[in-house]
N, C-alpha and C positions, 0 to 999 in steps of 0.2 A: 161476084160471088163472095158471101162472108161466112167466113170460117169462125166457129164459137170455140172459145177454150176456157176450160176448167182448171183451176187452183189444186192441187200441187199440178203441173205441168212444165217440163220442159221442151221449148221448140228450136231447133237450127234453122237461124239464119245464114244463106249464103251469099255468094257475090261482096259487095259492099260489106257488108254488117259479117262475114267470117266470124259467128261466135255465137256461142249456146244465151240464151234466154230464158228465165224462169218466168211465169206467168204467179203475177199477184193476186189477182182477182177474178175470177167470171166474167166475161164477156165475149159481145160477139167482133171482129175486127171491122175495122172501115181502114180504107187506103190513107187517109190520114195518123193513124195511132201504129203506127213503126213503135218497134221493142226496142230502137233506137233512141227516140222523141217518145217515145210514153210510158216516162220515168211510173206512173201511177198503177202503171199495168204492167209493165215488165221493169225485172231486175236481169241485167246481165252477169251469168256464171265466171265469176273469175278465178276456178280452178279447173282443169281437166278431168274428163271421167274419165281419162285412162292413166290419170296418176301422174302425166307429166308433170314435170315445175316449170311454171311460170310467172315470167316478169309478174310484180306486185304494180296491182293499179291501186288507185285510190279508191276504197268500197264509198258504197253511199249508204244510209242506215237499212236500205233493206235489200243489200248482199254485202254483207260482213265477212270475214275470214274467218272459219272455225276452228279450235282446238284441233292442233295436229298438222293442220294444210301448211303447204311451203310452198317457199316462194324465191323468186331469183332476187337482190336488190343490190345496186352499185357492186356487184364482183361479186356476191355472198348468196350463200342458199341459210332463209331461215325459217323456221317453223315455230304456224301461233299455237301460244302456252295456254290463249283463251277462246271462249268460242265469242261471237259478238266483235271481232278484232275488228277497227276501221284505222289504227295507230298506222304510222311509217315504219317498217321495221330499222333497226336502229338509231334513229331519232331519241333525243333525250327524254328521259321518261318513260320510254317502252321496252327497261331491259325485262320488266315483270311481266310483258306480254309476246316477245319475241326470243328466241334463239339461236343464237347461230350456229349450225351444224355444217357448215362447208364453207 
């Protein structure tokens, strides 16, 4: 049985995959295209909807860190200065994209 999703859509993944999913594009699923493996079709959420902070993954270009969102990294809580953020926060070069607030 395949399930069709539409753009803007978010889906939870359980078991394994424990983590929210944005849907890219329109389409119908096949057991092969995991929101895992089908970078083309799904981007995974790397902040919580209920506001937690969490660890900073590395974004890929289509789930960037927006203006505002925060994040845990080596001991610090920081929050992006820009929307589109894909930088390490503290990393050289990203004092104009990131803050450290904790």
């Amino acid at each position: 049985l395949a399930n069709s999703f539409s753009s803007p859509c978010v889906i939870v993944c359980t078991a394994a995959l424990d983590a929210l999913y944005k849907v890219l594009q329109n389409h119908t699923s096949q057991a092969d295209w995991a929101p895992d493996t089908a970078s083309s079709l799904y981007a995974k959420v790397l902040t919580d909807p209920t506001g937690k902070v969490l660890p900073w993954e590395q974004p890929n270009s289509t789930n960037p860190y927006k203006k505002g969102d925060r994040v845990t990294h080596k001991g610090k809580t920081w929050e992006s200065l820009v929307d589109s953020n894909v930088w390490e926060p503290g990393a050289v070069g990203s004092e104009s994209l990131w803050k450290e607030v904790a």
